[in-house]
Legacy VTK file of the C-alpha trace (Angstrom):
# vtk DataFile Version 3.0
C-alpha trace
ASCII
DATASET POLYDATA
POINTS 73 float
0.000 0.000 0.000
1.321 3.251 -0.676
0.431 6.752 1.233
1.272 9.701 -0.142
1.431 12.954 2.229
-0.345 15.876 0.449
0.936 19.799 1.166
-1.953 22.284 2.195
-3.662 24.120 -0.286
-1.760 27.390 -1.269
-3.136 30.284 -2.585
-1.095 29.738 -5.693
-2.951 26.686 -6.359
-6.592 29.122 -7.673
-4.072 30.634 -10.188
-5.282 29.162 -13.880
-2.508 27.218 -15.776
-2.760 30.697 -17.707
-2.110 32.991 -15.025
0.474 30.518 -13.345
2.450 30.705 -16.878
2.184 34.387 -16.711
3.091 35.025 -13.319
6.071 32.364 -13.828
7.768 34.752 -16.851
6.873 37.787 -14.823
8.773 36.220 -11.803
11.343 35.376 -14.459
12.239 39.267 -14.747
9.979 40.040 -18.421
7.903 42.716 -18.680
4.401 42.695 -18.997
5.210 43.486 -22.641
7.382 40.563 -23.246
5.329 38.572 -21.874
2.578 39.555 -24.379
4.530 39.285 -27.375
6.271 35.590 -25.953
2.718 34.710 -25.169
1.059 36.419 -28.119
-1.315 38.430 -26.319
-2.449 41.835 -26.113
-0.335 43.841 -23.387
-3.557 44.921 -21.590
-4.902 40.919 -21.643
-1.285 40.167 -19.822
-1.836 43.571 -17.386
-5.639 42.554 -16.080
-4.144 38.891 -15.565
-1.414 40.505 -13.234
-3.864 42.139 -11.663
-6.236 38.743 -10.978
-2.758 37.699 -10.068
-2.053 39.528 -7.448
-5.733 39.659 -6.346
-5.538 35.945 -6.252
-1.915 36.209 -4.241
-2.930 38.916 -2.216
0.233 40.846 -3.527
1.294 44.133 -4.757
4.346 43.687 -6.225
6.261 41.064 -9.012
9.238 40.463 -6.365
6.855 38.675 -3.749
5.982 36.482 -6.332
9.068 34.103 -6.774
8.596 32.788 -2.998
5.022 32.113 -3.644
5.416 30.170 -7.198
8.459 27.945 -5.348
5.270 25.959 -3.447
3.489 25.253 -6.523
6.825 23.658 -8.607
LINES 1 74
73 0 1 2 3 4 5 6 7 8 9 10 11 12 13 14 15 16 17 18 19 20 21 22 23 24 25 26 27 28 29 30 31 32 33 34 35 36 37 38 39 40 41 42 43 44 45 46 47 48 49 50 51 52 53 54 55 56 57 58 59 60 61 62 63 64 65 66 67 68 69 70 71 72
């Protein structure tokens, strides 16, 4: 029989595989520009999901996020 231990739910875990991918190159030191063009999205579609983002993270800035997308990896 095997048992595996789960971690507690994080609050990165209600980020979409979207936002999660976004906040990842964000954390990754891009722009919210590159990310747009790397992701081939409008700029303001990439700045209202860094705003969910940080909603969701209850965050105000992209240096808190690194720590925070560490539990989710």
């Amino acid at each position: 029989m095997l048992f595996l231990k789960a971690r507690a739910a994080e609050a990165v875990d209600t980020l979409s595989e979207r936002e999660f991918l976004v906040a990842r190159l964000l954390a990754g030191g891009l722009t919210h520009k590159e990310v747009a063009t790397q992701l081939h999205r409008s700029p303001e579609t990439i700045r209202t999901q860094i705003k969910a983002i940080f909603n969701k993270l209850d965050i105000n800035n992209v240096a808190l996020l690194g720590t925070l997308l560490a539990v989710r990896e």
